[in-house]
N, C-alpha and C positions, 0 to 999 in steps of 0.2 A: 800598529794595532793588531796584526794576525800574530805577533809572535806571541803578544800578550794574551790573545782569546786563546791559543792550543796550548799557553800553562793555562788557564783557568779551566778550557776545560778536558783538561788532563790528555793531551792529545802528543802533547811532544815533551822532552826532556834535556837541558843541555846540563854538562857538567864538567866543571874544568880541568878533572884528573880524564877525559876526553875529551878535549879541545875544545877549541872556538868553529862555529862551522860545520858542528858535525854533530847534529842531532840524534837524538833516539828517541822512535815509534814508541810510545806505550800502548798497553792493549788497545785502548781506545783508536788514538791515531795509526795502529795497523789494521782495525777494521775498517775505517776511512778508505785508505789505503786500497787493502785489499777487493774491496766492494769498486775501487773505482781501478784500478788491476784488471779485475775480469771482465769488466763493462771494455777496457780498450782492446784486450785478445780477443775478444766474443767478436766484435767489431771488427776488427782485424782477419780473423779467420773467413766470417762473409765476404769480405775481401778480395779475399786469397792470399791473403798473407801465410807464411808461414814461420811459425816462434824455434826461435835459436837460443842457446846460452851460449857465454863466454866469459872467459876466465878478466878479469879488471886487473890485469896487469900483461905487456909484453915486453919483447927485447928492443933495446933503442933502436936497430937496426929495423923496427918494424915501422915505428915514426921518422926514420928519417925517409925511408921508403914511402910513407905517406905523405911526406912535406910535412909533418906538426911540430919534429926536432927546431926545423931551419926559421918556421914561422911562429911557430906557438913554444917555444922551449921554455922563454920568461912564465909565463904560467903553467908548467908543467912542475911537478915534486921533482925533489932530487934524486939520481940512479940509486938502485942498490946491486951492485956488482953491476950487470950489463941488464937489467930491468928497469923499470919505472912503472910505477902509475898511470894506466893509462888516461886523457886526455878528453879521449873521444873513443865511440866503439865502430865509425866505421872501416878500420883497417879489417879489427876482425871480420865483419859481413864482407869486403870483400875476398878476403882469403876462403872465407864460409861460400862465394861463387864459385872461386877459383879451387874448388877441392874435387871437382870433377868437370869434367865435359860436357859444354851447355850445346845445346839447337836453339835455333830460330824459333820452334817450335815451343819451345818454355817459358819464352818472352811474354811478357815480362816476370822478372825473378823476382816476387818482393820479400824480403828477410825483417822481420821484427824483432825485437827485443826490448825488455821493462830490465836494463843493467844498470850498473853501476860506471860511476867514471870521475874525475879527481882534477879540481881546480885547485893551483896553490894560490887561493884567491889571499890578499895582504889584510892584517890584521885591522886596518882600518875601513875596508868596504865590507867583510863580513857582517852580516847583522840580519836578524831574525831567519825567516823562511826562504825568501828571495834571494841572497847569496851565500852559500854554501858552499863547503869544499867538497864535501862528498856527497854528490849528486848520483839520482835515481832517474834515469831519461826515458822517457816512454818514446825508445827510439826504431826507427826503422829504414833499409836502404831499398832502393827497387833501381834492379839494373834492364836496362829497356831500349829496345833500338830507338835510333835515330827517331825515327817517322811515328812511334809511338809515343813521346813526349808530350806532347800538345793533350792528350787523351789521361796521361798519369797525372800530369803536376791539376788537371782539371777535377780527378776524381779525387787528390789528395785537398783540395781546399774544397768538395763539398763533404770528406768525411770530417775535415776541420769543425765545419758549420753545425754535421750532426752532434759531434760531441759536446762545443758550445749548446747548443740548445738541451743537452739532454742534463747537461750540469749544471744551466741556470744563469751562464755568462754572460754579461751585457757589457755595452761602453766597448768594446774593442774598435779597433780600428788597422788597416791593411798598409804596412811599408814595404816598399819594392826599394830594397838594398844594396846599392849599386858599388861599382868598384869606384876609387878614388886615386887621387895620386900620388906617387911614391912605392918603396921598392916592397910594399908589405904583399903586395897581389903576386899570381901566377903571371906567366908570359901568356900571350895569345890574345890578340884585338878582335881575330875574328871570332872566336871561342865566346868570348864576352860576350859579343857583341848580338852574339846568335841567342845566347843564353839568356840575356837580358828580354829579348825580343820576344820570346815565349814565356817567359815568366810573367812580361807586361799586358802579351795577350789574352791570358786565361783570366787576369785581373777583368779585364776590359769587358771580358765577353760573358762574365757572370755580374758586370755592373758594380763589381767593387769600388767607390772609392779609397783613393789612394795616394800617399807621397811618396815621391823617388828620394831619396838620401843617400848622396855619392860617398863614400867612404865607408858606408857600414858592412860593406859584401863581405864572405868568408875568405881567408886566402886562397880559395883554390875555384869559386865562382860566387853569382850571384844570388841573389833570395831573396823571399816574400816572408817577413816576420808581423806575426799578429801582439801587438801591441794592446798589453790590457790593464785598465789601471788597477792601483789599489786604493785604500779607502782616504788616503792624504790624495790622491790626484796624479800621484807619480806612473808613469807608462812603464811596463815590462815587457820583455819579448817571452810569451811560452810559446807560440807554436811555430815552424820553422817549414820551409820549403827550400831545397837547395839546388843548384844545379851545377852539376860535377865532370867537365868529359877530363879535369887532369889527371884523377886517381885511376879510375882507370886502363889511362899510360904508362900510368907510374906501376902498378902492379900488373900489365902483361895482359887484362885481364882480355877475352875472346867470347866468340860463339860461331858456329857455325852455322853459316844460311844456306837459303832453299836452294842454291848454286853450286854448294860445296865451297865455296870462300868464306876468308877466317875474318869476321867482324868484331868492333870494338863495342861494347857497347855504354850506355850514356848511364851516368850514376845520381840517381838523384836521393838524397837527404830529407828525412825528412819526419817532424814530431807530431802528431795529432794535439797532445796535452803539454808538453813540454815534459817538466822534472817532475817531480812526485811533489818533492818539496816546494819549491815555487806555486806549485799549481794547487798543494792545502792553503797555503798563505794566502793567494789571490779569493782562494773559493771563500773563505773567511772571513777577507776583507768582503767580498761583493755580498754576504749573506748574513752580516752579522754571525758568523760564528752558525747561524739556524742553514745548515746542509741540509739539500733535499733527501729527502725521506731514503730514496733509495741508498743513500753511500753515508747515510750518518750512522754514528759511531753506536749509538742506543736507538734502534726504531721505535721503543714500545717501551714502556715505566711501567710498574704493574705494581698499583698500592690498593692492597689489603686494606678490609677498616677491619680491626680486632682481627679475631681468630678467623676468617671464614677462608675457606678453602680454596686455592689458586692453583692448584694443580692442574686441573682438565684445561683453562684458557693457557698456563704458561706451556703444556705438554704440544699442545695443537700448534700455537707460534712458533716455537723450537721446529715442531715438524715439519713448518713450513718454512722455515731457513729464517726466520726473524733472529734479526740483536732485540733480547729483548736483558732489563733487568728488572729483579724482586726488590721494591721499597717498604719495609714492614717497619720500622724503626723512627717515632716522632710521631708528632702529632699531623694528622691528614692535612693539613694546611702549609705545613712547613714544607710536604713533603710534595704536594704541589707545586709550589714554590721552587723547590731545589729540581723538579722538572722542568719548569718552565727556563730556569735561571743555566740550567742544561743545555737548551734548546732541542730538548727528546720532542720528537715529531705527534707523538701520541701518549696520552697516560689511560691506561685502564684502572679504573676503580671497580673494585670486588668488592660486596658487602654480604653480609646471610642472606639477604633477598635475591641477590642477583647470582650467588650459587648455588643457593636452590631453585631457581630458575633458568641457571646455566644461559647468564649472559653476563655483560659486564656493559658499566656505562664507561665509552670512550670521547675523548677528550682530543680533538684533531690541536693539535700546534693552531694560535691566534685566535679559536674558536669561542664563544664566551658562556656557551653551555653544552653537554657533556648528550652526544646520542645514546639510547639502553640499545646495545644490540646483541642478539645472539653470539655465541663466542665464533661459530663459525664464518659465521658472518662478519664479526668483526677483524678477524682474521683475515679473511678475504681482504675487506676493503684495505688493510693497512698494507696485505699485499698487493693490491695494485699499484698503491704509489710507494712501493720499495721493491722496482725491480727496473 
């Protein structure tokens, strides 16, 4: 149903001289996008996070170094000379630690990034928003001692909770991802064992319910994936908690404590929203296509009756950061209509009366008649509930 509502309402693009799986934004689904972009860096930065780029491609030598050559190579694209597609973006965050000299005192390190990253997912599970090849991960790593664990993986499942609530997410539900057996995992019982045991407590102690599922851990630890349906019933994983002491082993990575001794520290993984793409398709499915106000695509429809003048209401929206657009074309019913059938949050109708009185009567989303308010005022209110 969601791949079907972002063509209708002009949100995504697929095309077969660009492949299966590899969607394109159009204006519409990059303001989506974008509006729900700066809601998680905004987020993020209160945090303390701090935002990285990096390049979506390295040398094999950087995955086999990460373990994803040895465990993940079937899903990974083919080399081009000694490069690939990257995978996953957290080798780069950890090289982005390892590019100077940490303290104790920095702890915890958290590194985020909204990048890109590359599944050769098989032509037969590709389909709509949910599997993709070319994935946009609203990803982030936080490197953190030992003893501070129990404290990160706690605050990352209540900025989980914030984001759900502020995009409107319901029906989720909390899997604790256990390892299974067989040669697909890391070595280390106690590593597991330790990691499992903290990932189950922060569950416990915010009251999560929850199922363990042996077999679904990542190759290299455990994690708490939040399971959300879409509108057939089917569970997806967007948001991820991970817990990592293999990587880094595996890259060297250090800090210095309050002792002067050289410490390892603990890597933990981890998505607030998941992918870009996933998480339009799910927002779609759980809303009928109708986004809340703050992150849809058009906040405001702005239909003209005849000639009366729209400039001071469209000037004032614009300046206060609204998506807004001009419908002057049709008859004022149809054009209604083609709002409604939109899912535009608000329509302002302009008449001579209400511009020469400098208001406009607006129209909230499911409303069944139309408030006259001042333009400033109405302004106002459509910014409140689009921020």
């Amino acid at each position: 149903m969601s791949a079907k509502l972002a063509r209708e309402l002009g949100l995504i693009h697929n095309h077969p001289l660009i492949g299966a799986g590899l969607p394109v934004w159009l204006p519409a689904g990059a303001a989506v996008r974008s509006a729900i972009e700066d809601y998680v860096r905004g987020l993020e930065r209160r945090a303390g996070y701090q935002q990285v780029y990096s390049p979506p491609i390295g040398k094999r030598e950087l995955y086999e170094l990460s373990g994803h050559w040895q465990h993940f190579a079937e899903d990974m694209f083919p080399l081009m000379d000694d490069e690939v597609l990257r995978p996953s973006l957290c080798p780069h965050h950890a090289l982005v630690f390892a590019a100077r000299g940490r303290s104790y005192r920095e702890l915890p390190v958290r590194i985020g990034e909204i990048g890109q990253m590359f599944r050769a997912e098989r032509s037969g599970v590709v389909g709509g928003l949910n599997r993709v090849r070319c994935i946009t991960l609203n990803d982030a790593h936080l490197f953190c001692a030992p003893e501070q664990l129990d404290a990160e993986v706690g605050s990352v499942l209540d900025l989980i909770g914030e984001c759900y609530d502020k995009l409107g997410i319901s029906g989720y539900r909390y899997r604790l991802s256990l390892r299974g057996p067989g040669a697909k995992y890391v070595d280390g019982d106690g590593m597991w064992a330790r990691a499992e045991g903290i990932l189950r407590a922060a569950l416990v102690e915010r009251g999560c319910e929850f199922e363990e599922l042996p077999g679904e851990a990542a190759f290299y630890g455990p994690k708490i994936d939040i399971q959300v349906p879409d509108a057939a019933g089917r569970e997806w994983t967007l948001s991820t908690i991970q817990l990592d002491f293999h990587k880094p082993e595996r890259f060297g990575l250090e800090y210095t404590d309050s002792d002067g001794s050289r410490r390892r520290p603990v890597m933990i993984h981890r998505s607030l929203v998941g992918s870009m793409e996933r998480l339009l398709g799910l927002l779609l499915d759980q809303h009928d296509g109708a986004l809340p106000a703050w992150c849809a695509p058009v906040q405001v429809a702005v239909l003209p009756i005849g000639d009366a003048p729209v400039d001071a209401f469209v000037a004032a929206a614009r300046a206060a950061g609204l998506r807004i657009e001009v419908h002057a074309d049709g008859a004022l019913g149809a054009r209604v209509a083609r709002a409604r059938d939109g899912r535009v949050p608000y329509v302002a109708v302009i008449g001579a009366r209400e511009a020469a009185a400098g208001t406009v009567a607006l129209r909230s989303r499911g409303a069944s008649e139309p408030s006259v308010l001042p333009v400033c005022a109405a302004v106002s209110l459509i910014g409140d509930h689009a921020v």
